[in-house]
Every structure is written in C-alpha cells, then in structure tokens.
Backbone as a printed PyTorch tensor [residue, N CA C, xyz], in Angstrom:
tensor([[[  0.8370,  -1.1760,   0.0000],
         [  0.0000,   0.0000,   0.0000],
         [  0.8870,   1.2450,   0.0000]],

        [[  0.7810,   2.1700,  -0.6460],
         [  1.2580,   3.4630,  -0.7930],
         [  0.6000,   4.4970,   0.4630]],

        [[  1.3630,   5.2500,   0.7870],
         [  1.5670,   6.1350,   1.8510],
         [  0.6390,   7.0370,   1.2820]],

        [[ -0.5900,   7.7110,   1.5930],
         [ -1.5840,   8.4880,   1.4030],
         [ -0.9410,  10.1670,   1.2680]],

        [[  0.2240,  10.3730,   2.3140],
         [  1.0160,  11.5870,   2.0260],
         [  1.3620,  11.8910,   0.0790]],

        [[  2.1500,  10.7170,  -0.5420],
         [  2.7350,  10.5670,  -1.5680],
         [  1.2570,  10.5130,  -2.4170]],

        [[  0.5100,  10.1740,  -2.2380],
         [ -1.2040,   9.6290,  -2.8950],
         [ -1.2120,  11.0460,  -2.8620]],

        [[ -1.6330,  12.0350,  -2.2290],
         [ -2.3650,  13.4040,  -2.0740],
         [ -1.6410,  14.1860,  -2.6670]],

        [[ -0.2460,  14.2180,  -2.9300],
         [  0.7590,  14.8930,  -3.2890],
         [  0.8950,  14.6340,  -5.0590]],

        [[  0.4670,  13.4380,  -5.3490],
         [  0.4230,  13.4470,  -6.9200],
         [ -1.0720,  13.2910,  -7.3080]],

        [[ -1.7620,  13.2960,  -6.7260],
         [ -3.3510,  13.9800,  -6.9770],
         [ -3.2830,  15.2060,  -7.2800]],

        [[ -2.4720,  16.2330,  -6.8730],
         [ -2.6980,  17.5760,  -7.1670],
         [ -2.2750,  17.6480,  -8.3260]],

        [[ -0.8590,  17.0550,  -8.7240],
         [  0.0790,  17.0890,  -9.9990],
         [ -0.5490,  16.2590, -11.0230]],

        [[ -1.9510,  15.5600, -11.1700],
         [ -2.6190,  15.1170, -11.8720],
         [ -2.8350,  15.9000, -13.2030]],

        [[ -2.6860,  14.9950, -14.4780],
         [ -3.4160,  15.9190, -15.5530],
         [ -4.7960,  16.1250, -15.6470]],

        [[ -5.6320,  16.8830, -15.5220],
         [ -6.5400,  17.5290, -15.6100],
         [ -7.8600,  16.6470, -16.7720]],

        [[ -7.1760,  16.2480, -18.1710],
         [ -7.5840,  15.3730, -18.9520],
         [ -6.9830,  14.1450, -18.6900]],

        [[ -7.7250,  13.0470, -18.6840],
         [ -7.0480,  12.0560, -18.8710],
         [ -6.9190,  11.1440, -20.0700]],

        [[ -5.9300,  10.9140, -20.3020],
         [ -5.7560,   9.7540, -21.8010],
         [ -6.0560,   8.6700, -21.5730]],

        [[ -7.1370,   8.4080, -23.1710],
         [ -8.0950,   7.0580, -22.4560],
         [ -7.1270,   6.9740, -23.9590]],

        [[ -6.7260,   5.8480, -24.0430],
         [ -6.2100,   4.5530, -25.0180],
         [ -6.0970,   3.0610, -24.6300]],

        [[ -5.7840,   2.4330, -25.1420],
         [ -5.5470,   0.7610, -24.9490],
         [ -4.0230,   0.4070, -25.5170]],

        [[ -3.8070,  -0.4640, -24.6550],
         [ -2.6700,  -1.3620, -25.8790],
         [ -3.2730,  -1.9420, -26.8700]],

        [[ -2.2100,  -1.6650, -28.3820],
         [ -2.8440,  -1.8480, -29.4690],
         [ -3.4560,  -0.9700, -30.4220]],

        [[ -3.4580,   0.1410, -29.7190],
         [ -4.4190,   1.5380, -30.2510],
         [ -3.3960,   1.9880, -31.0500]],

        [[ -3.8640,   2.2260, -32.6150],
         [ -2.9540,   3.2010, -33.3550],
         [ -3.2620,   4.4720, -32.4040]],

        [[ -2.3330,   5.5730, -32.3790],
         [ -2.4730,   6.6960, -31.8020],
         [ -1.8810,   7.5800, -32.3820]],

        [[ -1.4950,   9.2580, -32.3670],
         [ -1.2030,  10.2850, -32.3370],
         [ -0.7370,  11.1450, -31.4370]],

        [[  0.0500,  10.8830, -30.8720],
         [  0.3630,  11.2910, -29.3860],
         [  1.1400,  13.1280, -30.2290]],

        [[  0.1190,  14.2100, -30.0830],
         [  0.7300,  15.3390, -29.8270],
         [  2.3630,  15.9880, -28.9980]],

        [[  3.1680,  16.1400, -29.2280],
         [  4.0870,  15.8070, -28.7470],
         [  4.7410,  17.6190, -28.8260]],

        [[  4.6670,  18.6360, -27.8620],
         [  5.2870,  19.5830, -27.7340],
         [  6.6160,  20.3110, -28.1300]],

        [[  7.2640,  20.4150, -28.8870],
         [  8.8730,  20.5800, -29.3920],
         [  9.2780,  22.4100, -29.4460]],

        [[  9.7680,  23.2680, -28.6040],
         [ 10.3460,  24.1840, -28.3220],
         [ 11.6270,  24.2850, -29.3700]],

        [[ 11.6890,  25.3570, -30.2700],
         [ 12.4420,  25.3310, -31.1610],
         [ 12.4940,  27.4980, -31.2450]],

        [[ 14.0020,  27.3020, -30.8270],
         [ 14.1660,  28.9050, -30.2040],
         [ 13.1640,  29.4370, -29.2380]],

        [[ 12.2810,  30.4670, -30.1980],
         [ 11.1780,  31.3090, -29.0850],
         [  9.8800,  30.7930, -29.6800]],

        [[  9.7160,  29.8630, -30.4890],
         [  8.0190,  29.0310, -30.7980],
         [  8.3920,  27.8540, -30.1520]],

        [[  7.1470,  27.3420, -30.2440],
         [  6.6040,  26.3470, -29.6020],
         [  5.3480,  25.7250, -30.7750]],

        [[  5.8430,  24.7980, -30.9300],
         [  4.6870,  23.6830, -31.9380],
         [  4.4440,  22.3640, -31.6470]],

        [[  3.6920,  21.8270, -31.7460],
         [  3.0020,  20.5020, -32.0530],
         [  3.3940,  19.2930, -32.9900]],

        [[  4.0770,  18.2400, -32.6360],
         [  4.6000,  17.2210, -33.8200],
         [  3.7400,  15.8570, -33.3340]],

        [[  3.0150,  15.8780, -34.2540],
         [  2.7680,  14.1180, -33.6620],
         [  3.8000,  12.7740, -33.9390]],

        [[  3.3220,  11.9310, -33.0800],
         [  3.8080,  10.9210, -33.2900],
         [  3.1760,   9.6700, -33.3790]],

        [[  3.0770,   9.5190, -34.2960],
         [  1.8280,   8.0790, -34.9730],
         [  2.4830,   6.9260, -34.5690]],

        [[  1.9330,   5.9350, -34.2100],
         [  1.7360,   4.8520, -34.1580],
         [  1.4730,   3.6950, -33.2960]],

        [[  1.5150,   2.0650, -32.5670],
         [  0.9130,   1.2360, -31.7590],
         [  1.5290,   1.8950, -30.6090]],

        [[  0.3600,   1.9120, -29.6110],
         [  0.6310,   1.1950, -28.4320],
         [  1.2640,  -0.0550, -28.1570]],

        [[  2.9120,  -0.2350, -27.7260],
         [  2.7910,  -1.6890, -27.5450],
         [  3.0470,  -2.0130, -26.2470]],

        [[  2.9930,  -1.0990, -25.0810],
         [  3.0140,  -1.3420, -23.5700],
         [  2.7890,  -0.1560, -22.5060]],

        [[  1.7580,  -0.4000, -21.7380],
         [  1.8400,   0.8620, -20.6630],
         [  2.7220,   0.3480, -18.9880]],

        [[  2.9650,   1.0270, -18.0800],
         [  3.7190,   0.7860, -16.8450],
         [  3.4450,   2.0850, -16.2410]],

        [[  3.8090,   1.0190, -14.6240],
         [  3.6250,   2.1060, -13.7330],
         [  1.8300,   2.8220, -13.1980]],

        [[  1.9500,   3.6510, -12.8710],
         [  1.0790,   4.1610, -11.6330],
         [  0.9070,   6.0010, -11.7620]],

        [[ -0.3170,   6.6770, -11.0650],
         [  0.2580,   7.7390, -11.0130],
         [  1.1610,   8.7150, -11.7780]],

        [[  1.9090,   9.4830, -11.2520],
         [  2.8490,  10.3470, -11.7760],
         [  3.8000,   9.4270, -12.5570]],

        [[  3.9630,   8.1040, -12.1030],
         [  5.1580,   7.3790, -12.6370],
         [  4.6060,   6.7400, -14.0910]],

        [[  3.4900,   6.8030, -14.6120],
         [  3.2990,   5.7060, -15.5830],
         [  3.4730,   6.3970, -16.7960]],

        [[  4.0720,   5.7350, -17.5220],
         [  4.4890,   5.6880, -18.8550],
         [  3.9310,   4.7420, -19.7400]],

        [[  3.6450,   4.7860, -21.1030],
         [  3.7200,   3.7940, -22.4550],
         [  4.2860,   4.4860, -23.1400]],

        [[  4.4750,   3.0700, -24.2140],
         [  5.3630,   3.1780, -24.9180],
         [  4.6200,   2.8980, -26.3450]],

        [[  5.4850,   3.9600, -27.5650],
         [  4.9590,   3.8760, -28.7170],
         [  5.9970,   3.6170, -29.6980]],

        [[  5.4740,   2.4460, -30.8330],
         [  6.0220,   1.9000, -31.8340],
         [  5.9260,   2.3480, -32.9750]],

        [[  6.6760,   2.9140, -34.1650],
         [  6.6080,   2.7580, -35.3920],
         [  7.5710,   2.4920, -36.3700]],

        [[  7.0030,   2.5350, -37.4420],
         [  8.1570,   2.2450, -38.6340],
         [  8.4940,   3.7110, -39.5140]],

        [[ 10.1280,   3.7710, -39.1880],
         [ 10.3810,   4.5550, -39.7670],
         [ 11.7640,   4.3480, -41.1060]],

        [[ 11.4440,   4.5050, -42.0250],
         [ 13.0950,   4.1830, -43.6950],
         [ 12.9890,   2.1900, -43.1240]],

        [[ 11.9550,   1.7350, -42.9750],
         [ 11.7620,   0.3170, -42.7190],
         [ 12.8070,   0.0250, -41.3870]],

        [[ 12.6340,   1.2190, -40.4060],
         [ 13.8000,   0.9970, -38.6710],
         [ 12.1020,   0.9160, -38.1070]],

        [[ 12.5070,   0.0920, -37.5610],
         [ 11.5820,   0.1160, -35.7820],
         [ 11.9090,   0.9430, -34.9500]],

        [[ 11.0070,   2.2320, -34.9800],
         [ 11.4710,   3.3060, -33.4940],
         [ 10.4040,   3.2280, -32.3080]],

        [[ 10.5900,   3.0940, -31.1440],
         [ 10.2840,   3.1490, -29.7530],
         [ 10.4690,   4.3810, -29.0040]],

        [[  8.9610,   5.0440, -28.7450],
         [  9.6060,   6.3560, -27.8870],
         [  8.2320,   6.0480, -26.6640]],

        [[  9.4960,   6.1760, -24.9730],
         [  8.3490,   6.1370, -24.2080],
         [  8.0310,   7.3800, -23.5870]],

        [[  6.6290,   7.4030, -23.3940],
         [  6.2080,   9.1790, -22.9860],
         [  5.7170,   8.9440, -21.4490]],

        [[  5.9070,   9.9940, -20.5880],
         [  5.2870,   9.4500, -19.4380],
         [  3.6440,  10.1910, -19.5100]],

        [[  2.9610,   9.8190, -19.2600],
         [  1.5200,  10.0490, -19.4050],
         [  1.4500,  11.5370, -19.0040]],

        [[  1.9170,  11.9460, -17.1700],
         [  1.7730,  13.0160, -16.9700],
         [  2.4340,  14.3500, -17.2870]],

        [[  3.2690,  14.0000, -18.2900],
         [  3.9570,  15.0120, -19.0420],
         [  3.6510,  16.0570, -19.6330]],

        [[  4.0340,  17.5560, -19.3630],
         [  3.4770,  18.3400, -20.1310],
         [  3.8510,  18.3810, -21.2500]],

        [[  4.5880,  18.3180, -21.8820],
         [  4.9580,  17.9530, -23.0720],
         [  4.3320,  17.0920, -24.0390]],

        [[  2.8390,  16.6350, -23.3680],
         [  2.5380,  15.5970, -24.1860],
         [  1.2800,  16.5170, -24.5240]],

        [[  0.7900,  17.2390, -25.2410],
         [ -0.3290,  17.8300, -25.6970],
         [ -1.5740,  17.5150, -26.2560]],

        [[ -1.6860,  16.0280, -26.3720],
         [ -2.8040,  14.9550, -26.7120],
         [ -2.5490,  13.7130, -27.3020]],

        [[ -3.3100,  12.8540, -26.8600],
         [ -3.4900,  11.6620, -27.5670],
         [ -4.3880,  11.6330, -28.2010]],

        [[ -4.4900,  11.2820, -29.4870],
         [ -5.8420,  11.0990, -30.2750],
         [ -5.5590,   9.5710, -30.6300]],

        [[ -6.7690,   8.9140, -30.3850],
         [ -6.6920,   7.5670, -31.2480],
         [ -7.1810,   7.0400, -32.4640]],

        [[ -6.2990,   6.6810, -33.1230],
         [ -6.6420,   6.7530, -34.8560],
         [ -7.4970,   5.2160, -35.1330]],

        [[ -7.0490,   3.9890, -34.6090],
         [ -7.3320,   2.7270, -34.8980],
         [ -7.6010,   1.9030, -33.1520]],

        [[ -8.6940,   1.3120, -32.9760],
         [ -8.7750,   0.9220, -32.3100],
         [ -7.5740,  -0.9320, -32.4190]],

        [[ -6.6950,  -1.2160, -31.7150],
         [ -6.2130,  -2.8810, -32.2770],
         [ -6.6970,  -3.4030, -31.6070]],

        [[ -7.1860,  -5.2040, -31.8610],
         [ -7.4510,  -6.0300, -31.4120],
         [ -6.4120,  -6.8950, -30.4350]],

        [[ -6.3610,  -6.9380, -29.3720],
         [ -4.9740,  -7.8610, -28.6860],
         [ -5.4890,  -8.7040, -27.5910]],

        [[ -4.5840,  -9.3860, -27.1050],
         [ -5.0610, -10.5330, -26.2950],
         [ -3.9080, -10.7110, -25.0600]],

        [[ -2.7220,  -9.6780, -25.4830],
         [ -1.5460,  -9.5660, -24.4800],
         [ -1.7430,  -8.1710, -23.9780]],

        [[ -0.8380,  -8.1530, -22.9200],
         [ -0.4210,  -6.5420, -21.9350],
         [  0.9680,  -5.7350, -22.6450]],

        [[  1.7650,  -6.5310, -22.9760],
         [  2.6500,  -5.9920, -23.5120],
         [  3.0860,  -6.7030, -25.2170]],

        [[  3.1750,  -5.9940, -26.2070],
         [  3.4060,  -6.1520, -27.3200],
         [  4.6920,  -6.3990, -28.1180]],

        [[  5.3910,  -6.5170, -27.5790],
         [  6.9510,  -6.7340, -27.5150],
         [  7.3780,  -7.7120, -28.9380]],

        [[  5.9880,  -8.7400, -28.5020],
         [  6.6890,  -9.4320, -30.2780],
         [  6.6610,  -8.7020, -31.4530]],

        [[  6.3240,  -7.7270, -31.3090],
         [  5.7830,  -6.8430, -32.7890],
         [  7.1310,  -6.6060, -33.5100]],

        [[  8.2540,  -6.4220, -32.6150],
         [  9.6330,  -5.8690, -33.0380],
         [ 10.1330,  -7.4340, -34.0400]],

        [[  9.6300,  -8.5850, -33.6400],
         [ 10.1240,  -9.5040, -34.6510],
         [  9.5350,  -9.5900, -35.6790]],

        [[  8.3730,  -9.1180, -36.1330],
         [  7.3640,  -9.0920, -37.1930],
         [  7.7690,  -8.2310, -38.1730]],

        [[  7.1750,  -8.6680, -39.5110],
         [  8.4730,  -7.7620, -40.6120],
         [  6.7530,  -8.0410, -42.0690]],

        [[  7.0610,  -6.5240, -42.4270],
         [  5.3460,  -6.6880, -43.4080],
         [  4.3960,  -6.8740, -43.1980]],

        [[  3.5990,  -7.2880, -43.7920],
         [  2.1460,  -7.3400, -43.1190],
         [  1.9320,  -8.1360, -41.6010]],

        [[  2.7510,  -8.7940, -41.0320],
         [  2.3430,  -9.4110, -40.2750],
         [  2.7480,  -8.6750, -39.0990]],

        [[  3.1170,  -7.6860, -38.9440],
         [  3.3480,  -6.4840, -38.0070],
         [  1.8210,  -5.4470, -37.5930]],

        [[  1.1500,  -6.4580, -38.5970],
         [ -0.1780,  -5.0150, -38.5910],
         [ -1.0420,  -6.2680, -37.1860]],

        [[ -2.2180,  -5.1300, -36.8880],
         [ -2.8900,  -5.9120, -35.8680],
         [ -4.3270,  -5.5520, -36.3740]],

        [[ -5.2560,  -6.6200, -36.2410],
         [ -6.5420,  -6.6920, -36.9150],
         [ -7.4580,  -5.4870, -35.8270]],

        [[ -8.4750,  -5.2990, -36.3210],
         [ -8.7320,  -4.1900, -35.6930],
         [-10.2010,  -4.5250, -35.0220]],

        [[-10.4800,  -3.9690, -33.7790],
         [-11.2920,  -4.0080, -32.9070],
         [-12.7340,  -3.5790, -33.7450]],

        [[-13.6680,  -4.2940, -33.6000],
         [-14.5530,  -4.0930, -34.0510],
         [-15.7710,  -3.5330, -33.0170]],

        [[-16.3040,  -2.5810, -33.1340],
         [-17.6550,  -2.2400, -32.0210],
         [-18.5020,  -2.4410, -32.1370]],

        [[-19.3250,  -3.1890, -31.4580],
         [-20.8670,  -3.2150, -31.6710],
         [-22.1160,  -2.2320, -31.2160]],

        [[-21.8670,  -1.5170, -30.3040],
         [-22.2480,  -0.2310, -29.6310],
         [-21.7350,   1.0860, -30.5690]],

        [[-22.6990,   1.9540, -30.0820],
         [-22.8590,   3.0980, -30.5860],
         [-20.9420,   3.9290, -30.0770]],

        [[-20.7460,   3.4370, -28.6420],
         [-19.9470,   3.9690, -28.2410],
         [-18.7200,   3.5760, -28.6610]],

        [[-17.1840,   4.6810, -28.1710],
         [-16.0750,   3.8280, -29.0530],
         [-15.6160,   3.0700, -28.1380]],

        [[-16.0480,   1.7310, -26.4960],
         [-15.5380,   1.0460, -26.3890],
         [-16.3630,  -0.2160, -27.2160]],

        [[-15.3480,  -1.2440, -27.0270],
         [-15.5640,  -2.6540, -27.9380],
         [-16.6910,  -3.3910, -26.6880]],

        [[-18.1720,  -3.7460, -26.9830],
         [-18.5300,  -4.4000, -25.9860],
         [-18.4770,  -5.8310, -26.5520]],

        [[-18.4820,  -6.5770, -25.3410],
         [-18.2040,  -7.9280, -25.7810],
         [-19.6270,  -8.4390, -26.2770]],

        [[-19.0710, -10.0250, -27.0990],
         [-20.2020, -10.2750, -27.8770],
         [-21.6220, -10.8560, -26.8800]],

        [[-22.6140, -11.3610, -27.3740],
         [-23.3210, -12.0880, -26.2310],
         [-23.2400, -13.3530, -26.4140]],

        [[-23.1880, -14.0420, -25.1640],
         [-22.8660, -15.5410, -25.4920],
         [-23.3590, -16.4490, -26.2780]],

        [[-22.5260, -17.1030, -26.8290],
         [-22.2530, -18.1910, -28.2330],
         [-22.0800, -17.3190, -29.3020]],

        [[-21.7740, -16.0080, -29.3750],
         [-22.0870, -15.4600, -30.4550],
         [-20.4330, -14.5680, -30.6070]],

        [[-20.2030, -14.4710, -32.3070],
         [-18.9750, -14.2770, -31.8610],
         [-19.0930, -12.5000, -32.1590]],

        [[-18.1990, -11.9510, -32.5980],
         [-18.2430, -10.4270, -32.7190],
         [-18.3850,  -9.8970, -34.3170]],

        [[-18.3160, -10.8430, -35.1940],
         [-18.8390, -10.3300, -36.1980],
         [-20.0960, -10.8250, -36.6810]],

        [[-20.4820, -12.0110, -36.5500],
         [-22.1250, -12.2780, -36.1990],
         [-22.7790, -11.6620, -35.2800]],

        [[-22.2250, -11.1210, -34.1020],
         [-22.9750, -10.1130, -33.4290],
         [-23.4170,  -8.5410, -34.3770]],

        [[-22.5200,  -8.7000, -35.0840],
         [-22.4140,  -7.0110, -35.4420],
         [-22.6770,  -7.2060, -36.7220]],

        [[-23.1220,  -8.5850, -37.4130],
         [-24.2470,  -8.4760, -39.1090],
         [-25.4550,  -8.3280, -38.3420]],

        [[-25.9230,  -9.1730, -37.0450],
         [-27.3360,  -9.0920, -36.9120],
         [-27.5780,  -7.8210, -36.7050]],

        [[-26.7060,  -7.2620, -35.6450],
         [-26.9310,  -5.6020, -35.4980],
         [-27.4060,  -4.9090, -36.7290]],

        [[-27.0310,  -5.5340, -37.8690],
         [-26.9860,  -4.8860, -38.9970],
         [-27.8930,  -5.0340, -39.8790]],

        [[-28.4520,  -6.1230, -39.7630],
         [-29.5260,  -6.3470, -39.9360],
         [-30.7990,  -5.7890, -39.3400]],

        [[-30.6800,  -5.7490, -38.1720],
         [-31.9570,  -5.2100, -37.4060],
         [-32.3480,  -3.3440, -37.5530]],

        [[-30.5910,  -2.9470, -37.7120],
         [-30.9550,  -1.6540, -38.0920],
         [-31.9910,  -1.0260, -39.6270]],

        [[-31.5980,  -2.2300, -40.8270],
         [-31.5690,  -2.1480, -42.1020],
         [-33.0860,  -2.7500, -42.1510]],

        [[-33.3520,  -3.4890, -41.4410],
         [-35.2170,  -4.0130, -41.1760],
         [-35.8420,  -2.8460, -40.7430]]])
C-alpha cells in the first residue's frame, strides 16, 4: 500500500484530462517541441505496444516504422509535453505488452482491428455463443429491417 502523504501529493500534480487509449491503439500522441522562441506541435503516430507504472510514474510506450527501422519512444503520461493523444485505430490484442511486434516484418506487423458493436467507441463484448462479427451483421440487420 502506498503512503496516502505521496497519494495526495500526486493527486494535485494530476493531468486535468485524462488519456483514455488501450494497448494496441494506433495513436497520435501530440508531442510539444520548443524550437528557439516558438513552440509547436509534432505528432507521433503509431501502436501502443506497452503501458507501466502508476500515477505520476506511468508511462507507455509507442512503436513505429520509420526508412523500414523500428522506433520506440516512451512518454510518461503526466507530461506536459505531451499535448494529446488522439486515437486513430482501435487494435485487437489478447496480451499486456506487445513486444513481439519488433520480430514481425510486413504485413504481419499489422494488428486486426477491434470491431464495435455499440454506438460507443468502447468494444462491448459479444453475447454468449455469439462471436463479434455475427454479433455485429445481426446488429446490422436489425438496423436495415
């Protein structure tokens, strides 16, 4: 258990918004860059392939392909420097951390993508015996009746 002093003390230092993503999520992480006396906005596209940590301490980490290199940059969540996450692709995954992705080379680096059946953008699960894309023709059906 954590000491409630240290708890109250990074409650205040809280970001204000919080970043809702998943592992797996293509993303856009807004990324702050100070260059002389401006200040601009660079994103940085691509997977989620691991979050860590707690609080002030937690970080993920983001994957892409760059001249066909694998680059890794980890951001800590409560960073000001981080000016938004937008999420571009919801991914489908079944692990916490994504780590095999770095051995994957072409298409098989990509991750199939989360499908929703709800209006909303989380994924609700299917109803039982039923899987998630037969859930989501009948949906489709019933709307189109």
């Amino acid at each position: 258990m954590r000491n409630r002093l240290i708890e109250a003390v990074e409650q205040s230092r809280q970001r204000k918004d919080t970043l809702k993503f998943e592992i797996g999520d293509t993303v856009s992480v807004g990324v702050r860059i100070v260059e002389g006396n401006k200040e601009r906005v660079q994103p940085f596209i691509g997977v989620v392939v691991g979050r860590r940590g707690r609080g002030l301490n937690e970080t993920f980490t983001v994957r892409r392909i760059v001249n066909n290199e694998g680059v890794e940059r980890i951001f800590p969540t409560q960073s000001p420097r981080i000016a938004g996450v937008e999420v571009i692709r919801h991914g489908k995954v079944r692990r916490g951390k994504l780590f095999y992705l770095r051995n994957r080379v072409g298409k098989a680096r990509k991750l199939r993508e989360r499908v929703s059946t709800g209006g909303d953008d989380s994924a609700a699960p299917a109803p039982a015996g039923k899987t998630a894309k037969s859930a989501a023709r009948e949906a489709e059906m019933v709307v189109t009746a």
